[in-house]
N, C-alpha and C positions, 0 to 999 in steps of 0.2 A: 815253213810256218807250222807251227803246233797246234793243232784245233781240239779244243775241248768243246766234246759234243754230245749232249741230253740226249736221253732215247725214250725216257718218261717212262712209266711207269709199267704198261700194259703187255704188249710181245713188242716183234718187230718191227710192225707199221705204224707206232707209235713216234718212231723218229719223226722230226721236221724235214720238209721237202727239202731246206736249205742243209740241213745236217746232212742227208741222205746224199746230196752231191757233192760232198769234202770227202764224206767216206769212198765214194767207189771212184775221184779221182787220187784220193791219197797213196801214197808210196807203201805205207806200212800202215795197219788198221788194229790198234790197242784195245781189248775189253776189260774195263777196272771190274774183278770179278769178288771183290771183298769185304766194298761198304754195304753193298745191297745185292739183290737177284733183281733178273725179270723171270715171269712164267714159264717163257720160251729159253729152250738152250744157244748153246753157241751154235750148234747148226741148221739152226733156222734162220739164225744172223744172216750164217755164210750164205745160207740159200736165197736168203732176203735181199740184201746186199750185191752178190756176184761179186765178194771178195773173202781172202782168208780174214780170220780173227783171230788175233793170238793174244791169250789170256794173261791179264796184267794181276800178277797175286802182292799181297803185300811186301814183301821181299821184295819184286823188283821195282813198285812205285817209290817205297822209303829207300830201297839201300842199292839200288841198282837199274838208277834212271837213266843213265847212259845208252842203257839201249833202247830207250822211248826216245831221244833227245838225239840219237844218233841221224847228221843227213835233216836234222831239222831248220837249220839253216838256208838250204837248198832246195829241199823236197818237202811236200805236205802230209803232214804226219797225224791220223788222228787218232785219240785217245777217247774212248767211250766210255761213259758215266750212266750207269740206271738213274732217274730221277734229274734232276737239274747238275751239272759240274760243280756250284760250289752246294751242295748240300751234306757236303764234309769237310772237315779242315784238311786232311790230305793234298785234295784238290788244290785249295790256296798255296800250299807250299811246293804242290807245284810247278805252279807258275813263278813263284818267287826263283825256285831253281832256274828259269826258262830265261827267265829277265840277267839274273845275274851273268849266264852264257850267252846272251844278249840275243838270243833266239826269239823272235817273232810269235806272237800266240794270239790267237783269237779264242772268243766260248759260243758257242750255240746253247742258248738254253733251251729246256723245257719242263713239264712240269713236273712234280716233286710233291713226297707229302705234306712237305712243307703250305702246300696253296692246294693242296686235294682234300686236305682234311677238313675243308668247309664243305665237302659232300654230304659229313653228316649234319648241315644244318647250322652249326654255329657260325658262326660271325666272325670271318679272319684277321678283322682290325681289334677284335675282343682277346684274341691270344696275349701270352705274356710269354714269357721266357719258356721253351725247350727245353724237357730233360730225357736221361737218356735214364732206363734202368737195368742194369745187367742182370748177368745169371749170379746167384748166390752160390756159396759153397759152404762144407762142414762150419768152415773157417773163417769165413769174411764173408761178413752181410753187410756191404755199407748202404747205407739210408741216407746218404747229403742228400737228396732229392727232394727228398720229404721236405725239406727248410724251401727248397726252392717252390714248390707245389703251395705252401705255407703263404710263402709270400703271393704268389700270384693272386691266391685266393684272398685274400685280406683285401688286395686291389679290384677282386672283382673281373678276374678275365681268368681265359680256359688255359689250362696246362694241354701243350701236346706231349706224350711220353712215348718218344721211341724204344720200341723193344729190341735184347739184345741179340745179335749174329754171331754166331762163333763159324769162323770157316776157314782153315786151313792154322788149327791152332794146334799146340801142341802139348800134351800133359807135363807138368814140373817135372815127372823123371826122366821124359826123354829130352825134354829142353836141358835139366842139367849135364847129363850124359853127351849133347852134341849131336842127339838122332835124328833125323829130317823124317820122323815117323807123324804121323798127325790125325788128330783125335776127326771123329764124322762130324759133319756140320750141323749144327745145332740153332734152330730160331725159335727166340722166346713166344709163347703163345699168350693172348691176352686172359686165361684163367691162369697161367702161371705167376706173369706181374700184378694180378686180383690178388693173388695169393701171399705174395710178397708184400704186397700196401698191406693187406691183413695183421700181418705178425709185425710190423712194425706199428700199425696201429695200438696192438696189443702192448707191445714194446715202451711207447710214448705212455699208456697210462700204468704202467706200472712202475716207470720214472716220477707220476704223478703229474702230467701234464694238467694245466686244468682247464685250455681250451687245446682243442686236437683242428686239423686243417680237415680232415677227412675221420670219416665212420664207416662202419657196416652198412649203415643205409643209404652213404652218399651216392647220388644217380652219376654215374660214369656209362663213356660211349667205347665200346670195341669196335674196332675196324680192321677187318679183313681184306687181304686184294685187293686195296684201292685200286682203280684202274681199267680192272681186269673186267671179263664177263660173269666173274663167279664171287665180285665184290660182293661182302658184308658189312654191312651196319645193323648194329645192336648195343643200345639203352639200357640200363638196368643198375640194381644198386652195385656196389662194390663185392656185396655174397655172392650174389646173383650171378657173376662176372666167374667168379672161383668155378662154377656148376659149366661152364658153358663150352659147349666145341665147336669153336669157328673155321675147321678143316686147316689147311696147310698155310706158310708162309705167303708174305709179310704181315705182319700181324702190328697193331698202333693201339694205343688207351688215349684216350683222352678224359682230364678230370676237369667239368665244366665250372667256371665261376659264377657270378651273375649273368642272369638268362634275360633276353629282351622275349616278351609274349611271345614274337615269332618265330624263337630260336625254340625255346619249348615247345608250341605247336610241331616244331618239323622234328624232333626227338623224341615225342609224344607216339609220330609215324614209326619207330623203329624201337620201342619199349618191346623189351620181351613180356610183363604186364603192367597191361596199361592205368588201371587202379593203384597198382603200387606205385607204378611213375609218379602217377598226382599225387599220393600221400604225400612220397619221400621228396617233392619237388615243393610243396606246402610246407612239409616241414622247413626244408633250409630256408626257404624266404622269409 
């Protein structure tokens, strides 16, 4: 059996009781170590656990699943996911691989920012569509997101905006050259993606946009460490957001739609200032 098993968000003891006993009777014990982190390393796992953990990088989930897959038939095999199992498409595909070797699979969920980001207050059935936004370069700024943030907001529900993970990537010249060389891991911080909505802001009206989805003064929430003990949550406009240092990884934006009273009152709690809040919250209304 192949067990995809959540470990949520926090350190080690955030697995579920039922997860925690697949792991330490399993055969082989998988860590997906690429779509996300936890705060804790892998050998706090092992300590945790009282099993080894061997580190699943992208390489061997995409192109070299044989050996997660290996004995899975026979033996319990699990595979560990930060945050909930499907809160990447990786995950789905695979399973789809599991099914087609006709291999046995179960999922243990857990939670994910998916369902943590109403820590800060909003309303999780008010969400709209996910977006992700990467790191920019010289070269390529793409902005599709903006359309989807666009749309959300027109409908009146919050954008979640996963920020980007580079980890175990590689620069174009060693990638064309063949070199298994690889660049330090990199996590977007929420004054870098402030910064990024900025210049695309800029962007849309010097196309001439003549309504924009977002401003300089739009109230946007940062989120830091959901999970953790040294979680952040902070309110402010989208300037505001550019100035700001939320300390280290994982790092979320969220761009709020229409606010019910109570979701403002509990954002209202985590305004970096709280007069501005009310202004720039009067204004959109």
């Amino acid at each position: 059996m192949l067990y995809l098993v959540g470990l949520g968000l926090g350190d080690a003891k955030d697995i579920t009781v039922k997860g925690l006993e697949v792991v330490r009777r399993s055969k082989r014990v998988f860590l997906e170590a690429y779509t996300s982190i936890l705060t804790c390393g892998k050998d706090a796992l092992e300590e945790f656990y009282g099993r080894e953990v061997i580190l699943a990088d992208r390489d061997m989930v995409e192109q070299e699943s044989d050996a997660i897959f290996k004995d899975a038939k026979e033996e319990d095999i699990a595979f560990l996911v930060v945050g909930d199992p499907f809160g990447a498409t990786t995950h789905s595909d695979l399973v789809l691989r599991a099914i087609e070797l006709d291999i046995p699979y179960k999922v243990i969920h857990n939670a994910s920012i998916m369902n943590a980001v109403g820590c800060c207050g909003l309303q999780l059935y008010n969400f709209g569509e996910t977006v992700s936004v990467v790191f920019w370069t010289d070269d390529w700024k793409p902005d599709s997101y903006y359309d989807k943030i666009a749309a959300n907001r027109e409908k009146g529900w919050h954008t979640l905006c996963l920020l980007d993970i580079k980890v175990k990537e590689q620069s174009i010249e060693n990638l064309m050259k063949g070199r298994k060389i690889y660049e330090p891991p990199r996590y977007m911080m929420v004054k870098q993606a402030a910064q990024q909505f900025l210049e695309i802001v800029q962007k849309k009206r010097e196309q001439g946009a003549e309504k924009l989805a977002i401003e300089e003064d739009t109230v946007c929430v940062g989120l830091a460490r959901v999970g953790t003990d040294t979680q952040q949550i902070v309110a402010g406009t989208l300037t505001q957001l550019t100035e700001l240092d939320m300390g280290g990884p994982l790092h979320s934006l969220v761009i709020p739609g229409h606010m019910h009273p109570l979701e403002i009152d509990m954002l209202r709690h985590f305004a970096i200032d709280r007069e501005n809040f009310d202004r720039s919250v009067r204004v959109e209304e």
